[in-house]
VOGU-3710 file (C-alpha; in Angstrom, 3 decimals, decimal comma):
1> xxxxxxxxxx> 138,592/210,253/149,529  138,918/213,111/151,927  141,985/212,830/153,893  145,331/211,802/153,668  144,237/209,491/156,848  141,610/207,830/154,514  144,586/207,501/151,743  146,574/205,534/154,209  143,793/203,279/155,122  143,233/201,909/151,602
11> xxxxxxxxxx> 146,810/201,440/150,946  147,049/199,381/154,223  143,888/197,565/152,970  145,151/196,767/149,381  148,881/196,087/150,889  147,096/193,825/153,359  145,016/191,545/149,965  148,088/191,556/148,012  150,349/190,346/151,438  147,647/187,085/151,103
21> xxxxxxxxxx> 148,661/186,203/147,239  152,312/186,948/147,913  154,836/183,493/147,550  155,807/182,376/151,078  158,505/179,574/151,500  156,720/178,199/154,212  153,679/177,640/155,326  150,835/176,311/153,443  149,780/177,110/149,912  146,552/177,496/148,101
31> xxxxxxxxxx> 146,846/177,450/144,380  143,523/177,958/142,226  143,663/177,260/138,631  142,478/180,562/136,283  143,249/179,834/132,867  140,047/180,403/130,780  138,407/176,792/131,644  138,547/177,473/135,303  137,168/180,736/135,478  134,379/179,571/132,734
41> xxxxxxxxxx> 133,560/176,745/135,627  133,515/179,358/138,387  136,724/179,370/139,676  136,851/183,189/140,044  134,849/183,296/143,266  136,169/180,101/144,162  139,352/182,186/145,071  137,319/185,109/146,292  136,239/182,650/148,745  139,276/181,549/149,475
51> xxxxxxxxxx> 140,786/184,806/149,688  137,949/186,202/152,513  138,206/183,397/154,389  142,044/183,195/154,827  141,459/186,806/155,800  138,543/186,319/158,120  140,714/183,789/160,629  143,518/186,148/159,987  145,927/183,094/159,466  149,280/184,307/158,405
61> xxxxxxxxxx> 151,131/181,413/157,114  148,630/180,679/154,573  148,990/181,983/151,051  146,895/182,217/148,006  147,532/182,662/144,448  146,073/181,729/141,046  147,603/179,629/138,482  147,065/178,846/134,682  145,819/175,353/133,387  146,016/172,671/136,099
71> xxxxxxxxxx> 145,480/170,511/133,379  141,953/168,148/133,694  139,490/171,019/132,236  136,179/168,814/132,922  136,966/168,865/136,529  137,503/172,778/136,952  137,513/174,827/139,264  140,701/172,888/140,460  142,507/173,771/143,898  145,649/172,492/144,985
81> xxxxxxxxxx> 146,942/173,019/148,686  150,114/172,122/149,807  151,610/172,051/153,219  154,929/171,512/154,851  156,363/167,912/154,626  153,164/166,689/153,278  151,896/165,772/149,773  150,238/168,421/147,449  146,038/167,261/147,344  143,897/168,179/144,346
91> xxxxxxxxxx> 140,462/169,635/145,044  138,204/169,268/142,117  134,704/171,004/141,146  134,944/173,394/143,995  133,044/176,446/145,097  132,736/179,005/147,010  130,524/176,920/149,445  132,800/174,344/149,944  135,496/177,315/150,495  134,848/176,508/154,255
101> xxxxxxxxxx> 135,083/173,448/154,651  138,497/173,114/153,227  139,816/175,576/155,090  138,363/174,415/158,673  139,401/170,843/157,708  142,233/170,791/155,678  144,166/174,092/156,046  143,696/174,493/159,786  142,945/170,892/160,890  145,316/169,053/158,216
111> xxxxxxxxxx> 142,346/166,837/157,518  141,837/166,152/153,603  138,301/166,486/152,530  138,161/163,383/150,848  135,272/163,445/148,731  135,887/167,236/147,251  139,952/165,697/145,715  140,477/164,683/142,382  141,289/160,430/143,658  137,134/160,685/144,863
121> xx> 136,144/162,463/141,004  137,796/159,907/139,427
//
């Protein structure tokens, strides 16, 4: 760092990635599960993934944040998205590549990927 102008452009940038976790009352929510089991199936750049790409289409009523447990281990890493006036879904054995998908389809189209939910797993 060599300038107070480079100071203020990492604060901006680490303000802007902490904005994207930050609980919203609105909008739609992504919720990745990090206890231990989740983050021993991967789940850690499942929300690095999810994280980027919320960031990349810049959409501002979308939040992410990590949880503990979701509670069906074999199936981690477990997402859960929920969106106004509709029903939470449960994504199961995701990662980062499916990141995409989910988020062109579900999150910005409101069209559940089917197959990738826990009802399909099971």
């Amino acid at each position: 760092m060599k300038s107070l102008k480079e100071l203020e452009q990492i604060k901006q940038k680490t303000l802007d990635a902490v904005n994207l976790r930050k609980e919203r009352t609105g909008g739609t929510r992504v919720v990745v599960g990090m206890a231990t089991c989740g983050i021993a199936a991967g789940a850690r750049p499942v929300l690095l993934a999810f994280l980027e790409e919320v960031k990349n289409r810049n959409l501002k009523d979308v939040s992410v944040s990590q949880t503990g447990c979701i509670g069906v281990c074999r199936l981690e890493p477990m997402v859960e998205i929920t969106r106004p006036g509709e029903d939470k879904v449960t994504y199961v054995n995701m990662s980062a590549d499916k990141v995409k998908r989910v988020i062109a389809e579900h999150v910005v189209n409101g069209q559940v990927v089917t197959e990738y939910t826990i009802g399909a797993a099971q």
